[in-house]
C-alpha positions as CSV (number, residue, x, y, z in Angstrom):
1,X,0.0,0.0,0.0
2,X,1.4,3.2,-1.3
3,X,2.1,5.8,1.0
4,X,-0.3,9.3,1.1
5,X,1.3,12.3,-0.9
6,X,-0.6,14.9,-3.2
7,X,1.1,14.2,-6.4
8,X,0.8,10.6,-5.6
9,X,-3.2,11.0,-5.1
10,X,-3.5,13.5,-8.2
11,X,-1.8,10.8,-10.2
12,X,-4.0,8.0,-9.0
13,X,-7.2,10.2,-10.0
14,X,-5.8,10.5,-13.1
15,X,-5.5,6.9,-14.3
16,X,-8.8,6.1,-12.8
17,X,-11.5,4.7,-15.4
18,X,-14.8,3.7,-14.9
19,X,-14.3,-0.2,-14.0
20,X,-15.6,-1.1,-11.3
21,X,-12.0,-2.8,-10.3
22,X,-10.4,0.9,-10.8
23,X,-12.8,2.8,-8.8
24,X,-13.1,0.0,-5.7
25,X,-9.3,-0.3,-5.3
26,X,-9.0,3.6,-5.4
27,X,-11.8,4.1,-3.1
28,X,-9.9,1.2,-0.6
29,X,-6.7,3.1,-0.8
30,X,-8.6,6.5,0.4
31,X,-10.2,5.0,3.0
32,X,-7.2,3.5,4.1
33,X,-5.7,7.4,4.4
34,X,-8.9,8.9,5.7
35,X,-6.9,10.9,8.3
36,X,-5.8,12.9,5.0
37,X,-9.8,12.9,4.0
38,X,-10.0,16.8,3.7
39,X,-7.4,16.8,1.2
40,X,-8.7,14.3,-0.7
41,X,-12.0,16.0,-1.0
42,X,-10.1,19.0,-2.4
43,X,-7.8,17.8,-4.9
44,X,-10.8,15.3,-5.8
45,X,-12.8,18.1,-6.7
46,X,-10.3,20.2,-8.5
47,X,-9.3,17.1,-10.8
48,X,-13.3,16.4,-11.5
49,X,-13.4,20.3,-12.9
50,X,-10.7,19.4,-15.3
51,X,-11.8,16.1,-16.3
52,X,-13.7,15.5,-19.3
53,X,-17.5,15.6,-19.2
54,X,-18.1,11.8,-19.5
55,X,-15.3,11.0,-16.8
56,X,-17.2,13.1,-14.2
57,X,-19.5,10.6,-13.8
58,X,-16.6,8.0,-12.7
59,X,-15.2,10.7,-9.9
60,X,-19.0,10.9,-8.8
61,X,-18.8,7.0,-8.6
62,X,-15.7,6.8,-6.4
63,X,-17.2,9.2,-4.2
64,X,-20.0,7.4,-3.4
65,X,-18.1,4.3,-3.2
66,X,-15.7,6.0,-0.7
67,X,-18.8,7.1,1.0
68,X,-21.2,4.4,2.0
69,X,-17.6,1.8,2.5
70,X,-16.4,4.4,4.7
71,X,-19.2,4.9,7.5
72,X,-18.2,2.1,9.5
73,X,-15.2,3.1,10.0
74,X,-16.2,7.0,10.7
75,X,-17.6,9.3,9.4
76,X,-14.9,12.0,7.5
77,X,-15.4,11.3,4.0
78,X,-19.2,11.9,4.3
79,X,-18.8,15.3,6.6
80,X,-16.0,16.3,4.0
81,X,-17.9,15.3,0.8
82,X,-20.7,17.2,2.0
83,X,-19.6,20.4,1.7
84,X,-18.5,20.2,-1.8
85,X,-21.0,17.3,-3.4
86,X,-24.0,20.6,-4.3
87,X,-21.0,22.4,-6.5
88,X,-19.7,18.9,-7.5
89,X,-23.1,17.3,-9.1
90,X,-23.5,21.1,-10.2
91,X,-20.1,20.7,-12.4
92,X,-20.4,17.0,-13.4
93,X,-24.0,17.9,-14.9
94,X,-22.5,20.7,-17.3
95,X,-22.6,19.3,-20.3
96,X,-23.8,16.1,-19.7
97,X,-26.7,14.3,-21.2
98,X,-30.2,12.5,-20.6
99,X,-28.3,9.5,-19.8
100,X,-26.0,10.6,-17.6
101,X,-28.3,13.2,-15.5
102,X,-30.4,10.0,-14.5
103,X,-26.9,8.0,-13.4
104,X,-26.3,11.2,-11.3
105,X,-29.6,11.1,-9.7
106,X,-29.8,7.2,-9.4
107,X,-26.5,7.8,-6.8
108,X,-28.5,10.7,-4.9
109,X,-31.8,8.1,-4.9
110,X,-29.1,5.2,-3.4
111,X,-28.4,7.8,-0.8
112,X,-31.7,8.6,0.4
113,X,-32.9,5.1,-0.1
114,X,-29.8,3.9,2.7
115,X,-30.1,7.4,4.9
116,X,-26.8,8.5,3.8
117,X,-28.0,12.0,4.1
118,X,-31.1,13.6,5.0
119,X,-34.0,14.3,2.5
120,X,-32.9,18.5,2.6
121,X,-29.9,17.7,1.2
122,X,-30.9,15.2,-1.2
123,X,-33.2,17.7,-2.1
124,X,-30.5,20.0,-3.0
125,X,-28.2,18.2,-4.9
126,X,-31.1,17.1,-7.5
127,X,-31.8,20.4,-8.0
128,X,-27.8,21.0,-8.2
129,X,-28.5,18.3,-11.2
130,X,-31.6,19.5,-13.0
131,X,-33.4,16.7,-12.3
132,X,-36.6,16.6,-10.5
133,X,-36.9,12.7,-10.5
134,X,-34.6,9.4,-11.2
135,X,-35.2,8.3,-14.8
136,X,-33.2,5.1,-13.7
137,X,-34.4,1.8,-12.1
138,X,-32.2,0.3,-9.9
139,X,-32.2,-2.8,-12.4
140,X,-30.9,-0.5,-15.1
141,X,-28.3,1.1,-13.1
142,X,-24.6,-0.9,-13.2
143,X,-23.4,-2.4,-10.4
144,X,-20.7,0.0,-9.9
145,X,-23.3,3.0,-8.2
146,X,-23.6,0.6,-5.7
147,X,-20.5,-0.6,-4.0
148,X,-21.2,-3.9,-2.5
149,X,-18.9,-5.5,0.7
150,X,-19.8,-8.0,2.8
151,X,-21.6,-5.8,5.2
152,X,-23.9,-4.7,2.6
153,X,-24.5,-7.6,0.9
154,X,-28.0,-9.6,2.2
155,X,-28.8,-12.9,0.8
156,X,-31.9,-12.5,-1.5
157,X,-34.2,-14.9,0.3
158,X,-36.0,-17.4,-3.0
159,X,-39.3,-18.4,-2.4
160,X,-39.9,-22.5,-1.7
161,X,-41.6,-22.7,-4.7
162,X,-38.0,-22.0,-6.7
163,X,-36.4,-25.3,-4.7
164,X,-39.2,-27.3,-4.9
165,X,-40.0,-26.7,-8.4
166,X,-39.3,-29.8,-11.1
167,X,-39.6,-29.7,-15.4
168,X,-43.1,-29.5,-16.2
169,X,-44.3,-32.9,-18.2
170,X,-45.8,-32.3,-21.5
171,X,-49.2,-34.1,-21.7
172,X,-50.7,-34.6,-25.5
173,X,-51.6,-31.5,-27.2
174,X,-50.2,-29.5,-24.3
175,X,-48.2,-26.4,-25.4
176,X,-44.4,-26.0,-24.7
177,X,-43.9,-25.1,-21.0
178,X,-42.3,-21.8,-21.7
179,X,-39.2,-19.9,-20.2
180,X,-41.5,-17.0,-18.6
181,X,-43.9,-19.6,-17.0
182,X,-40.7,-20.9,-15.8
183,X,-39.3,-18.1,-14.5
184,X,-42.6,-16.4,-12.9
185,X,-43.0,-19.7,-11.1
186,X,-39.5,-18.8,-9.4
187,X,-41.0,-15.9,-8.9
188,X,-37.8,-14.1,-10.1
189,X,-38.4,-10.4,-11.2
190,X,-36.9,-9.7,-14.4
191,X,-35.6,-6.1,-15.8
192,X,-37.6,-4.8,-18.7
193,X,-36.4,-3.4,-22.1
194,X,-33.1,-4.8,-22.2
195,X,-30.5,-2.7,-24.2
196,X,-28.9,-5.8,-26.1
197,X,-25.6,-3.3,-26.3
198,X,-25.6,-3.1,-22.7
199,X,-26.0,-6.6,-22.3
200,X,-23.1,-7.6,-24.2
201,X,-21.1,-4.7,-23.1
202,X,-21.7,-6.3,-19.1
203,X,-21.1,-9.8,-20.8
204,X,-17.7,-8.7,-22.0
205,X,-17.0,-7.1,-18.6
206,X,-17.4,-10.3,-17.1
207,X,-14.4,-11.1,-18.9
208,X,-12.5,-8.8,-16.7
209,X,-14.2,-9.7,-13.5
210,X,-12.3,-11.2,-10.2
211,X,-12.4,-14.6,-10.8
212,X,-10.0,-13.8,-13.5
213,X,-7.7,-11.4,-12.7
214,X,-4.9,-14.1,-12.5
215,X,-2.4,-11.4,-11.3
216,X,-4.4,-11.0,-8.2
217,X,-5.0,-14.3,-7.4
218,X,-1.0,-15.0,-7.9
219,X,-0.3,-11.8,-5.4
220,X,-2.3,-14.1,-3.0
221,X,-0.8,-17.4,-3.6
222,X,2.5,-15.3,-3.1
223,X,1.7,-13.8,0.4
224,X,4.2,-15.0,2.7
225,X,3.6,-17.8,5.1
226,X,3.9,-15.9,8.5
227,X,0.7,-13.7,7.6
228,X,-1.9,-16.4,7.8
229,X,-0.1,-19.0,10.5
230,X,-0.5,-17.7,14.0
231,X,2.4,-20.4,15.4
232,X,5.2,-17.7,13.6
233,X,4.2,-14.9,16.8
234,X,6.0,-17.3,18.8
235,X,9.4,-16.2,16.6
236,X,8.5,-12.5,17.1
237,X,11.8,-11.5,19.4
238,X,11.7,-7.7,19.6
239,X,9.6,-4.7,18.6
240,X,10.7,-4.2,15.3
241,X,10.3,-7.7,13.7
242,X,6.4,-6.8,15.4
243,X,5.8,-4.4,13.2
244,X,7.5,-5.4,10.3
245,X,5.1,-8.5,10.6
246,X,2.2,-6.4,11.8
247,X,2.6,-4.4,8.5
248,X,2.6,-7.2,6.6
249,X,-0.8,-8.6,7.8
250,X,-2.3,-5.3,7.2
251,X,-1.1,-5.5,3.3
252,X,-2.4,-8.8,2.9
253,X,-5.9,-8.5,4.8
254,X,-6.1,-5.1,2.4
255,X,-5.4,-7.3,-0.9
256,X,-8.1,-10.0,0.6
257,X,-10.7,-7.9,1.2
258,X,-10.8,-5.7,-1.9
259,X,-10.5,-9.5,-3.8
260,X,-12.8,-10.5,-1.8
261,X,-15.6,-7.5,-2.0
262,X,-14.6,-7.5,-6.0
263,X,-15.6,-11.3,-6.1
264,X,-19.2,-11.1,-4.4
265,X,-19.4,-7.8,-6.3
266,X,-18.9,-9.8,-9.9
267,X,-21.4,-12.6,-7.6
268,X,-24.0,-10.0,-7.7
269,X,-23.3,-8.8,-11.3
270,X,-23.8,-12.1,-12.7
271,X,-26.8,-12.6,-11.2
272,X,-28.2,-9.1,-12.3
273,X,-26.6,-10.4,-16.0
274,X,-28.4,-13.7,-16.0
275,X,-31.8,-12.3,-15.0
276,X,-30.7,-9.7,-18.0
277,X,-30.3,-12.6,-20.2
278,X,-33.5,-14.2,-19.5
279,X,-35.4,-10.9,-19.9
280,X,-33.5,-10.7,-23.5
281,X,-34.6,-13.8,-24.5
282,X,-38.1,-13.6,-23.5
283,X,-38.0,-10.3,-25.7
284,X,-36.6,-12.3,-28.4
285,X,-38.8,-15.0,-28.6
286,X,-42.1,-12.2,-28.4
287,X,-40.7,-10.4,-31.3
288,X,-40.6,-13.8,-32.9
289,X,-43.8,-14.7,-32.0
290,X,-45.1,-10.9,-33.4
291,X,-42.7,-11.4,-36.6
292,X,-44.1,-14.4,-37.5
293,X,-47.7,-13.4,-37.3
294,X,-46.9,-10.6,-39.4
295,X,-45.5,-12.7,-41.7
296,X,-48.5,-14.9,-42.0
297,X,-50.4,-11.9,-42.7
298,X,-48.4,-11.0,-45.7
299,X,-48.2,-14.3,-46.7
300,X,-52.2,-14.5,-47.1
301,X,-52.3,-11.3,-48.6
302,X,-49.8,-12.6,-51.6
303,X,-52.0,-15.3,-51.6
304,X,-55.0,-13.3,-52.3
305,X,-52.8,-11.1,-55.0
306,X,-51.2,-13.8,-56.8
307,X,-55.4,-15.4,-57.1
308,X,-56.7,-12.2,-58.3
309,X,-53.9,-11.6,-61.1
310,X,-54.3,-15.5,-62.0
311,X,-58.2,-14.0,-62.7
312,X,-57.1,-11.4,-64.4
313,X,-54.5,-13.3,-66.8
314,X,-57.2,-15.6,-67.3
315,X,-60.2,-13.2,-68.4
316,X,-57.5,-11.0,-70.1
317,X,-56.7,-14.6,-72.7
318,X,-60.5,-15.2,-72.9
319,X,-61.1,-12.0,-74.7
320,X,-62.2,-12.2,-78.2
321,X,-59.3,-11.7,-81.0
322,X,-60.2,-8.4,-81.9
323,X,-58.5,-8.8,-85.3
324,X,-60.9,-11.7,-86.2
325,X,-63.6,-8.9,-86.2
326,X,-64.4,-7.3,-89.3
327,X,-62.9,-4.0,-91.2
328,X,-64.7,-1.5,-90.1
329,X,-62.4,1.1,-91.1
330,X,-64.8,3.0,-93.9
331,X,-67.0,3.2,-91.1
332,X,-70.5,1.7,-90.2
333,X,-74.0,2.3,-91.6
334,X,-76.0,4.8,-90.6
335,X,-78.4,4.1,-87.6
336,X,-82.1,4.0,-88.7
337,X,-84.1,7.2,-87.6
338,X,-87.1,7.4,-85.2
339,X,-89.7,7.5,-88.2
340,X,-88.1,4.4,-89.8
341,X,-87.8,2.9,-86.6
342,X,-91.7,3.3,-86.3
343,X,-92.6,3.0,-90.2
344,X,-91.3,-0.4,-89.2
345,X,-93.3,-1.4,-86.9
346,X,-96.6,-0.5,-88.5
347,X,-95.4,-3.3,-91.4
């Protein structure tokens, strides 16, 4: 663990991106420095002025991270943040759009949903925004707005029904026992709308997830043997091997518990993705469902064309040969007048 300096810290904000690895190791290395927490407020808000529009968003996302992680261990970072979070959300809604006004206000709504600060102030800092209401769900939100540790984390409880229930047998005639029957019988809630490029982007950040960051998991496997075996205190011979060891523990309990918040973090994510996934398909097969109706429709309607010019063709070649009729071309005789026409019927 680094130590604390202000070029150190500016340079750290600096490579931060908006993964949810890069913003939960930064926000563990503030928190471990939270004596210094004023002057990270400071220089965190003078480097989210001179970031770009769309990386305002990410500095608003390691706050809150730093935040809500931070309360059990005191409260600084939410006394310091307060002061400057109205001019903040202020500055990172400057040029920012639709999108990212509602990912703004889906933080503030987290807030006053866990009591991180009272409904005045939550007030205020929509209204710093623009934003009367969230435009988000919290199923459309990403899973880094919400940092997730294990003292946050609660089991979602599944109803009986979801253990108990077994593959439905098809009787005769029976139509095919489909996915949403399947999944409302779980009673599982599923997101609606799915933005298929959001799906696949949170697909390929799965890729990147804990599970296989090999680097970290090597660090671990790397962590020297005194730091997890109680019987080495009994070598401990002076002060000084004491805290060399004590330092020690604290960098590998550090490395474990931002591995381990990052792995029930990607837990929760895949389980967000797989209702996602579930929700797609269900979409899918719908639009199927409507695209082949429509089909069938157009299909019948070619069907009634193709009769009707089959008509047509045929009445068209039943016509008489007008060139069998005869030459008319010195013109016709005279129609009879009304007198003849009468002269004739007194014959």
């Amino acid at each position: 663990m680094s130590s604390f300096t202000e070029s150190n810290l500016v340079k750290k904000f600096t490579e931060l991106n908006n993964t949810q690895q890069s913003i939960q190791t930064l926000s563990l290395w503030l928190i471990h420095h939270k004596k210094h927490s004023r002057t990270i407020v400071q220089i965190w808000y003078r480097e989210l002025e001179k970031a770009k529009p769309s990386k305002r968003l990410t500095f608003v996302y390691l706050a809150n991270d730093v935040i809500q992680n931070s309360k059990r261990k005191g409260p600084e970072f939410s006394k310091d943040f307060a002061h400057i979070l109205p001019d903040a959300f202020t500055q990172a809604s400057k040029e920012a759009d639709d999108k990212m006004k509602a990912s703004l206000i889906r933080v503030i709504t987290i807030w006053k949903e866990r009591g991180v600060y009272d409904k005045s102030f939550i007030k205020k800092l929509k209204q710093c925004v623009g934003m009367g209401a969230p435009l988000l769900t919290s199923t459309s939100a990403t899973s880094v707005i919400q940092p997730i540790s294990k003292s946050t984390v609660k089991p979602t409880k599944q109803p009986e029904v979801a253990t108990k229930l077994e593959p439905k047998k098809l009787k005769k005639n029976e139509p095919e026992y489909s996915l949403r029957q399947e999944v409302e019988a779980m009673g599982v809630q599923l997101p609606q709308n799915v933005d298929a490029e959001d799906l696949v982007q949170r697909l390929s950040d799965l890729e990147n997830s804990a599970s296989c960051d090999a680097s970290v998991r090597e660090r671990i496997a790397a962590l020297p043997p005194e730091v997890s075996d109680i019987s080495h205190l009994d070598k401990i011979q002076d002060r000084e091997s004491a805290d060399r060891l004590s330092e020690k523990v604290d960098e590998a309990a550090l490395l474990l518990n931002e591995y381990n918040r990052r792995l029930v973090a990607e837990l929760e994510e895949r389980k967000k993705v797989a209702r996602m996934l579930r929700s797609f398909i269900l979409s899918q097969q719908q639009q199927v469902k409507e695209k082949e109706k429509s089909l069938q429709e157009f299909k019948d309607k070619l069907h009634k064309v193709t009769s009707v010019r089959q008509e047509l063709v045929s009445h068209i070649q039943n016509l008489p040969d007008l060139t069998l009729l005869p030459d008319v071309t010195g013109g016709l005789a005279p129609l009879p007048s009304a007198g003849d026409l009468f002269s004739l019927q007194n014959l």
